[in-house]
C-alpha positions in Angstrom: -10.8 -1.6 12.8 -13.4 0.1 13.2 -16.3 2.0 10.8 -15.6 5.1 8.8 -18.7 7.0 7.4 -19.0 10.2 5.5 -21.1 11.5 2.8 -20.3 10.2 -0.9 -21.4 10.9 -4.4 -20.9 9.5 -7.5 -20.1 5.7 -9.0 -18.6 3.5 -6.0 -16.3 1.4 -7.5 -13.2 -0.5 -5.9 -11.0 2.4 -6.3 -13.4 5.3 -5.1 -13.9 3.1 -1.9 -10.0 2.9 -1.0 -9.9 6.6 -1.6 -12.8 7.3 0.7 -10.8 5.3 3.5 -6.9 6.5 2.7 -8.2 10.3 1.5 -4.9 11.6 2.3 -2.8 8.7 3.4 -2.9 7.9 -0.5 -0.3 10.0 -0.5 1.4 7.3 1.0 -0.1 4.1 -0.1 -0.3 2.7 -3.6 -2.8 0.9 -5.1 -1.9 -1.5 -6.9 -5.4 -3.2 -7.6 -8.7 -3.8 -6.3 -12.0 -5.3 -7.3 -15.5 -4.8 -5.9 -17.4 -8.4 -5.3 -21.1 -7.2 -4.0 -20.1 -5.3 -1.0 -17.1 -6.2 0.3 -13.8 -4.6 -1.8 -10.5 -6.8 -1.8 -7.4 -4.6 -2.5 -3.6 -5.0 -2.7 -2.1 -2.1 -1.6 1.9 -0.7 -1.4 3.5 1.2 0.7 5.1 3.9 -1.1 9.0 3.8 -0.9 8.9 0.0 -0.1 8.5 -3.1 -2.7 5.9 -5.0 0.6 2.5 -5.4 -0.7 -0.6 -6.2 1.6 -3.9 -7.0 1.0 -6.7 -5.3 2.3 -10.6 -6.1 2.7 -13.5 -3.2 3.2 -17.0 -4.0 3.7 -19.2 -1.3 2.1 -22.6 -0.4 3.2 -24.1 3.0 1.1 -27.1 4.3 2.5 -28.4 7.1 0.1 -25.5 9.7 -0.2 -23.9 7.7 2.8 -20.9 5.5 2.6 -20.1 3.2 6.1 -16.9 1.6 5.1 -15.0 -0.9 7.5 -11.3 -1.2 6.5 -9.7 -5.2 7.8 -6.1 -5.9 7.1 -5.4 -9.4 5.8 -3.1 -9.5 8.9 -6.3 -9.7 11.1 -7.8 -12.6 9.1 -11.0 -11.2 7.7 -14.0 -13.5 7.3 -14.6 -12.7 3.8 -12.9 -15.0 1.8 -13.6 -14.4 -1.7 -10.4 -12.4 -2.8 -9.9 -13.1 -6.5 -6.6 -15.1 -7.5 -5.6 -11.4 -9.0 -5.0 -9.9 -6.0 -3.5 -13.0 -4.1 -1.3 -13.3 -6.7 0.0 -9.6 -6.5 0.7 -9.7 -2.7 4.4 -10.4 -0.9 4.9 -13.1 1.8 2.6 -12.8 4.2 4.2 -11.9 7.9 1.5 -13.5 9.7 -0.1 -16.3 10.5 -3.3 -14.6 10.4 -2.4 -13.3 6.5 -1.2 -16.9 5.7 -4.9 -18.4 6.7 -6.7 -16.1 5.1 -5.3 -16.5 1.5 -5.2 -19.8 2.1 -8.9 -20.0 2.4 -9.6 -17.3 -0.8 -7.3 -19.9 -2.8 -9.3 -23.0 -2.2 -12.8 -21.0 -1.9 -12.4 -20.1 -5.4 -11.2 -23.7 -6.1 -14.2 -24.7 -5.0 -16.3 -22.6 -6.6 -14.6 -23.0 -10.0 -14.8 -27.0 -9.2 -18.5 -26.3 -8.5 -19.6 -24.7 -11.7 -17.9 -27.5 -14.0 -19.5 -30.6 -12.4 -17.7 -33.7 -14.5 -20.6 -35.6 -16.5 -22.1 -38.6 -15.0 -20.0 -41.9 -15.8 
């Protein structure tokens, strides 16, 4: 997928950058969560009408009043990988091998990390 720039004012939070990319496709997508880790936003997203929900990653870069968003569906394996549990955990089967890695390597990247910050006291 590629970039999608445009001027932008105001707080950019995880919601005001799924806007920026659906605008009026929102009409036809629901968000059913998203969280903002640095500059990369991880959302879970439904199509309205349907109970199917995907998960979604943008990479933000703001440049004064400037917003450069690159929208990546899980289906296409994004390389970030650090998609909260919270929105793994709100998405349906995956269809695609692609969607199956990815969370895959979220899940054990947080493992890791959560392993990580409670080292077990020397013996």
């Amino acid at each position: 997928m590629a970039w999608t720039s445009g001027d932008f004012e105001g707080r950019l939070t995880a919601k005001a950058v799924v806007a920026f990319i659906f605008g009026k496709n929102l009409a036809r997508q629901q968000l059913v969560d998203a969280v903002k880790i640095g500059d990369v936003v991880y959302a879970a997203v439904r199509c309205k009408g349907t109970q199917r929900v995907w998960g979604i990653v943008f990479i933000v870069n703001r440049e004064g009043t400037r917003l450069h968003v690159k929208p990546i569906s899980e289906h296409l394996g994004p390389f970030d990988d650090r998609c909260p549990p919270r929105i793994l955990d709100l998405l349906s089967d995956p269809r695609t091998e692609e969607a199956r890695n990815w969370r895959a390597r979220c899940r054990a990247r947080w493992q890791r990390e959560r392993r990580d910050s409670n080292p077990r006291p020397p013996a």
